[in-house]
TORKOL-642886 format. One line per field, with one value per residue (C-alpha): residue number from 1; x, y, z; residue in one letter. Coordinates in pm, 1 decimal, always signed. Layout:
REM TORKOL-642886
num <- c(NUM, ...)
x <- c(X, ...)
y <- c(Y, ...)
z <- c(Z, ...)
residuo <- c(a, ...)
END
This chain:
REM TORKOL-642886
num <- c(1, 2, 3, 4, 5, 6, 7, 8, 9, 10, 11, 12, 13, 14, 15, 16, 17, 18, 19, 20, 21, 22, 23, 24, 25, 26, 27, 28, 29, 30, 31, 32, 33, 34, 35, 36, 37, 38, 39, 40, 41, 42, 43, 44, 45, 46, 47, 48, 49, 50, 51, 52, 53, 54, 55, 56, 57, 58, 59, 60, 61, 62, 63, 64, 65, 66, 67, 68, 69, 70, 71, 72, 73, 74, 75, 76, 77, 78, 79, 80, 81, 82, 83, 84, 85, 86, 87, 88, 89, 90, 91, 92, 93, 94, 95, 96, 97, 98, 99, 100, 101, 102, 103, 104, 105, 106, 107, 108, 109, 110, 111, 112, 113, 114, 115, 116, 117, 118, 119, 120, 121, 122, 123, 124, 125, 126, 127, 128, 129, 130, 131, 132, 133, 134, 135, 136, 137, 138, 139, 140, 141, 142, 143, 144, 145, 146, 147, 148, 149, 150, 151, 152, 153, 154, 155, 156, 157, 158, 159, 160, 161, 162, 163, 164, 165, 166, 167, 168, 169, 170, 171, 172, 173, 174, 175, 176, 177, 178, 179, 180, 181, 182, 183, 184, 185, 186, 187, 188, 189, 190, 191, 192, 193, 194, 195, 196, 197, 198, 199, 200, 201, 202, 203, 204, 205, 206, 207, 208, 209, 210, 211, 212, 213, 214, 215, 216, 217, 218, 219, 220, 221, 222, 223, 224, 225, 226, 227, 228, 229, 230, 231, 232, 233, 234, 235, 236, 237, 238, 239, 240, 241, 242, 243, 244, 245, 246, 247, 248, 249, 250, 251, 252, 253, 254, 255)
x <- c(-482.1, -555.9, -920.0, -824.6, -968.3, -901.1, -1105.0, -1230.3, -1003.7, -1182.7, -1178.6, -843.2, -705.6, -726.6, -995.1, -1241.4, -994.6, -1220.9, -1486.3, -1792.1, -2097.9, -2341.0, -2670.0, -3003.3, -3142.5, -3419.7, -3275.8, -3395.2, -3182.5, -3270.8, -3029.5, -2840.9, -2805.7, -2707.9, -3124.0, -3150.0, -3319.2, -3498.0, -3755.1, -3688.7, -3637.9, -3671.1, -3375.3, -3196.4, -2833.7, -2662.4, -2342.4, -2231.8, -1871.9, -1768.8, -1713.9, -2015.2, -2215.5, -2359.8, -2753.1, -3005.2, -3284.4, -3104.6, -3220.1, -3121.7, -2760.7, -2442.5, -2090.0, -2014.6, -2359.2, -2398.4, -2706.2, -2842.7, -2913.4, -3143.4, -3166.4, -3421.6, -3323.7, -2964.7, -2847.5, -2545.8, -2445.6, -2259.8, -2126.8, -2184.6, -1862.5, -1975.6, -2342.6, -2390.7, -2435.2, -2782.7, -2795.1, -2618.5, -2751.9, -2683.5, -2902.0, -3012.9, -2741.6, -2465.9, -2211.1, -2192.0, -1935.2, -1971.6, -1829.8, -2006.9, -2156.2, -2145.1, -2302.8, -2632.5, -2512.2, -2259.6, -2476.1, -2535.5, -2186.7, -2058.1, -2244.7, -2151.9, -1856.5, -1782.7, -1880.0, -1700.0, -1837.4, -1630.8, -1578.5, -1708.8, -1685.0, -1803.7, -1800.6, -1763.3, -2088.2, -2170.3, -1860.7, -1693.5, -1381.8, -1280.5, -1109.6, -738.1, -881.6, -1149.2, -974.6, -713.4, -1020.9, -1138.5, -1048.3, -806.2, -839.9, -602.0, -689.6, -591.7, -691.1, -636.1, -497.5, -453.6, -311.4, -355.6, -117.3, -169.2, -47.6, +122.7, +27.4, +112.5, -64.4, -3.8, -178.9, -358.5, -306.7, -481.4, -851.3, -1045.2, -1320.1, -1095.3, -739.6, -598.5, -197.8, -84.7, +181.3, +392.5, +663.0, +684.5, +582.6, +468.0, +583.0, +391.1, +121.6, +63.8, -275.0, -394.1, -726.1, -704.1, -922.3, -982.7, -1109.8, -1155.0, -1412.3, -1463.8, -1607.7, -1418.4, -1461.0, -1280.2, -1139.6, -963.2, -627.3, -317.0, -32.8, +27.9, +330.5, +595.4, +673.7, +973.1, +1002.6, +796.9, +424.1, +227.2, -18.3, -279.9, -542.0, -891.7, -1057.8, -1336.0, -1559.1, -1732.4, -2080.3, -2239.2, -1905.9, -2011.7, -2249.1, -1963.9, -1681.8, -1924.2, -2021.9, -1688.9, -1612.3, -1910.2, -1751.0, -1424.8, -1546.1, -1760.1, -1424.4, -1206.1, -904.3, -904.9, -895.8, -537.0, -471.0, -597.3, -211.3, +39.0, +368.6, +495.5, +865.6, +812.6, +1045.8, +1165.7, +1437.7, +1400.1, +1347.0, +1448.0, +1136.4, +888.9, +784.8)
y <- c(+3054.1, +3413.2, +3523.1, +3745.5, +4050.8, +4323.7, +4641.5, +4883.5, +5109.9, +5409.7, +5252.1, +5174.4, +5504.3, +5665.6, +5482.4, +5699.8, +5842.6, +6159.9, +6199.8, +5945.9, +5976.9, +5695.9, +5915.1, +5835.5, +6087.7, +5998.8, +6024.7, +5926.9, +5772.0, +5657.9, +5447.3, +5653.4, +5455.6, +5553.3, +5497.8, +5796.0, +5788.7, +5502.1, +5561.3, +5736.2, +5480.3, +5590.5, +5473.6, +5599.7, +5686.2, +5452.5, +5669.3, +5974.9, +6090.2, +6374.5, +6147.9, +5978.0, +5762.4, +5390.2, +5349.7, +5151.2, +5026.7, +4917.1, +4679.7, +4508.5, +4748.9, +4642.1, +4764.8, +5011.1, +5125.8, +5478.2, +5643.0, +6014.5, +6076.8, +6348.9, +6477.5, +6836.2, +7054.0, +6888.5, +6594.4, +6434.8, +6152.4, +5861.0, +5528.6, +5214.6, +5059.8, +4836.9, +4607.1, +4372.9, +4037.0, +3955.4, +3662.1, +3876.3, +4089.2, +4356.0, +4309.2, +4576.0, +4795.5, +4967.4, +5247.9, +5496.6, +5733.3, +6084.2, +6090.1, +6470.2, +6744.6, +6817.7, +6555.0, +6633.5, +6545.6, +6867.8, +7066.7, +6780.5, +6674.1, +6974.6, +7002.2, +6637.7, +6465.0, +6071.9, +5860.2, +5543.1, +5282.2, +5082.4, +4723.9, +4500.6, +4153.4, +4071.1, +4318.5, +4430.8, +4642.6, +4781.3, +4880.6, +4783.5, +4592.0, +4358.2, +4083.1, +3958.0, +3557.4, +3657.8, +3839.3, +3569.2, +3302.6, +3464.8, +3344.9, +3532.0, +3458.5, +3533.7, +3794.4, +4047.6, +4385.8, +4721.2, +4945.8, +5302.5, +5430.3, +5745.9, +5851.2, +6250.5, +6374.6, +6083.7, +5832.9, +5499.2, +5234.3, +4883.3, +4537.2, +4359.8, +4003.1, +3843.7, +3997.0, +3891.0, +4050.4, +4232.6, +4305.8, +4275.4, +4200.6, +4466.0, +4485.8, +4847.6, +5008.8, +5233.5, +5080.1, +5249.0, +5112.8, +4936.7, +5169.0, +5351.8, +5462.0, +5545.9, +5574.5, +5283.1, +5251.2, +4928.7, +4803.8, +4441.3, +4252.2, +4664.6, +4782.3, +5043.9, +5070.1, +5253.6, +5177.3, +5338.5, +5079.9, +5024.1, +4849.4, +4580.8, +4385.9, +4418.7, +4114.9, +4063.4, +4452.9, +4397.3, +4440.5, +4504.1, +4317.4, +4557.7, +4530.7, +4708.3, +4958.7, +5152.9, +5070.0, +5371.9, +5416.3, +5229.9, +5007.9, +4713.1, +4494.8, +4595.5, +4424.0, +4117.8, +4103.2, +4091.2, +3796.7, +3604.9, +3612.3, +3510.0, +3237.6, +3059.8, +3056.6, +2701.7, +2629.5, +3011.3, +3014.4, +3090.9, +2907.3, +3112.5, +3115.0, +3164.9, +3224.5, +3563.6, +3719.6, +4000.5, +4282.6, +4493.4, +4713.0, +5045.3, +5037.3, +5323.6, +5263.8, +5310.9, +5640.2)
z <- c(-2919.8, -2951.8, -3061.3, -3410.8, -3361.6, -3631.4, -3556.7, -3811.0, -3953.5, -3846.8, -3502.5, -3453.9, -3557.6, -3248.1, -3009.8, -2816.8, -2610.7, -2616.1, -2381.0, -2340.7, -2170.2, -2056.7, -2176.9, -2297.1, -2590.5, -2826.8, -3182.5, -3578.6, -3830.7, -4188.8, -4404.5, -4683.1, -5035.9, -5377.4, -5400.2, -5136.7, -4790.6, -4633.8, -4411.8, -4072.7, -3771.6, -3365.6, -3140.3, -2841.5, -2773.2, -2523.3, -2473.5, -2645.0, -2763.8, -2986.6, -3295.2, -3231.7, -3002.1, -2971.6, -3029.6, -2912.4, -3168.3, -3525.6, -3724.4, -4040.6, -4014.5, -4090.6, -4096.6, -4338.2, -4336.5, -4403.9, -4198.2, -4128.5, -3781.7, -3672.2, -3318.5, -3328.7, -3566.1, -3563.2, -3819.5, -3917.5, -4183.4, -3995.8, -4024.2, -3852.7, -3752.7, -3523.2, -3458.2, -3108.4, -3191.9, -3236.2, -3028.4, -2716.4, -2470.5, -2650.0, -2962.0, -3097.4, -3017.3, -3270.7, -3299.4, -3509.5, -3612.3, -3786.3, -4084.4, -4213.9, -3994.8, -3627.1, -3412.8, -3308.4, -2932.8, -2873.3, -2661.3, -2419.4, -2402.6, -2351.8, -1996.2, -1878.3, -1763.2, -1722.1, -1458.7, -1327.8, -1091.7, -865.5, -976.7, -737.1, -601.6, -281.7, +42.7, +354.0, +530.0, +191.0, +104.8, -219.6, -208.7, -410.2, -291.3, -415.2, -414.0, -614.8, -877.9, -880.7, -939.7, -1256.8, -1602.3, -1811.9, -2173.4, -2486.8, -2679.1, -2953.2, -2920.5, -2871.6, -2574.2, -2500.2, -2184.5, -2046.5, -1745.2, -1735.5, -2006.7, -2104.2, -2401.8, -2478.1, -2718.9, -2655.3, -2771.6, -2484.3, -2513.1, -2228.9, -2031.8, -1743.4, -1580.5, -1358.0, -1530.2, -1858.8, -1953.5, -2203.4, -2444.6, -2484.7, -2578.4, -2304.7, -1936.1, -1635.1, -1337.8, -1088.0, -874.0, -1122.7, -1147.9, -1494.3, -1732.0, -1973.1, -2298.9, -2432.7, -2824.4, -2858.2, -3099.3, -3242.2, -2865.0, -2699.1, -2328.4, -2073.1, -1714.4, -1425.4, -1384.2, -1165.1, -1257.0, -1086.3, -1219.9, -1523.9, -1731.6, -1924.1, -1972.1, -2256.7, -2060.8, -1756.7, -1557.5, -1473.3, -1230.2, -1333.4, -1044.0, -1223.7, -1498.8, -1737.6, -1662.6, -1898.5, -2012.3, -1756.6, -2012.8, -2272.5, -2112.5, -2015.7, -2361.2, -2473.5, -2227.3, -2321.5, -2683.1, -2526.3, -2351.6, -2596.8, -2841.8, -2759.0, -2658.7, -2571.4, -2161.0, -2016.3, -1667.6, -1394.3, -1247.5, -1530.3, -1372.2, -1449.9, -1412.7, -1192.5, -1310.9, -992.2, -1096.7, -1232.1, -1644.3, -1843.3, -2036.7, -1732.8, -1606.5)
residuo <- c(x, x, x, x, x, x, x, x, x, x, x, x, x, x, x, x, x, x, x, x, x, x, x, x, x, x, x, x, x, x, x, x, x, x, x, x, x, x, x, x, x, x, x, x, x, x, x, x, x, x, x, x, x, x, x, x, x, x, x, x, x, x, x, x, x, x, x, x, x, x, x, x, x, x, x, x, x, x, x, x, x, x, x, x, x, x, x, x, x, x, x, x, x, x, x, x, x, x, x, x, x, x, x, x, x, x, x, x, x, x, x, x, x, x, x, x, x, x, x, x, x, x, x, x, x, x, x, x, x, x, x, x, x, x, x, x, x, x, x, x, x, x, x, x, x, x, x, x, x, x, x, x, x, x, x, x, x, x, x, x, x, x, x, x, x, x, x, x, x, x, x, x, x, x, x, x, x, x, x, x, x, x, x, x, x, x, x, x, x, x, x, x, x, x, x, x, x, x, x, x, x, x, x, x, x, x, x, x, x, x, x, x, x, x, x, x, x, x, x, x, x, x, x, x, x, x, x, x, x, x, x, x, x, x, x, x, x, x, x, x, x, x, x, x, x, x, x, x, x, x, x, x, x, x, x)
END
């Protein structure tokens, strides 16, 4: 049974396929009401993107919530499209998106660039490697969310049907073929997160097994949060060795 996950429809037009950057800045935001302007709050940005950024110190928010935040002289009116789960590890936390103004963020983003870390199990003398029995090991759970994939200057959306901590199984149109290396983002539950992937496998030319390499800086408690969701739902785990029909020859589709 597949977790129903329907993302916000300023979400899932177009995920963050723009820059993000995991970045601390001190910020104020006050709600905006028919009433006016509540009083101003203090949080912090998480990560920054040019549409927006997620925040660190809401309270009380919810989606659709319509809030003016204020960085210096800079301010912008935005919209809350998504809030953690208070219970999480991630409480307090939501996303906003701009929906009037330049983001108050530009001038730092513009000077910054993304920054993976290596996903890691295990090791060898400090180096990361992650090993094939681990990854195997891991639970892969149905789910239905969102994928973009981003091979150069190629772009295909897909559906990604099944994620574990260390790949995902995507549904596409249009399949790359197996090596390929490519940035992958991700929205499930209404969090967007990105990887660095490899195809690994093709399955009944309709989707690829792909194997996860490089987390976004900042993406890591994202993607665990999103499994900790998974895994509390029943009935949801997929056996940890699903036989799969490994497509060989060469598809018209792939690239």
């Amino acid at each position: 049974m597949a977790v129903p996950n329907k993302p916000n429809a300023s979400q899932a037009n177009g995920l963050l396929t723009g820059k993000m950057v995991h970045l601390a800045l001190p910020v104020r935001w006050s709600l905006v009401s028919q009433d006016g302007r509540g009083p101003l709050e203090m949080a912090c940005t998480y990560d920054i993107h040019p549409r927006g950024a997620r925040l660190l110190g809401g309270h009380d928010l919810s989606l659709g919530d319509l809030v003016m935040v204020e960085r210096g002289r800079h301010k912008a009116v935005c919209q809350v499209v998504w809030t953690a789960d208070p219970d999480s590890q991630l409480r307090g936390q939501f996303t906003v998106q701009c929906v009037e103004g330049r983001t108050p963020w530009d001038d730092e983003l513009r000077q910054l660039e993304e920054e993976y870390q290596p996903i890691i199990v295990g090791g060898s003398h400090g180096r990361s490697q992650v090993r094939q029995e681990n990854r195997r090991r891991r639970p892969r759970y149905s789910v239905d969310g969102k994928a973009e994939v981003i091979d150069g200057v190629q772009y295909v959306e897909g559906n990604v049907e099944q994620l574990s901590e260390f790949g995902a199984r995507i549904n596409a149109k249009d399949l790359l073929r197996p090596g390929t290396d490519f940035r992958l983002m991700l929205n499930v539950f209404d969090v967007s997160m990105a990887l660095k992937a490899q195809v690994k496998y093709l399955v009944n030319n309709l989707g690829m097994g792909v194997e996860f390499h490089e987390i976004r800086r900042g993406d890591r408690p994202l993607l665990e949060y999103v499994l900790s969701k998974l895994r509390k739902a029943r009935n949801n785990r997929v056996e940890d060795f699903v036989p799969v029909e490994v497509v060989t020859e060469p598809l018209t589709a792939a690239v």
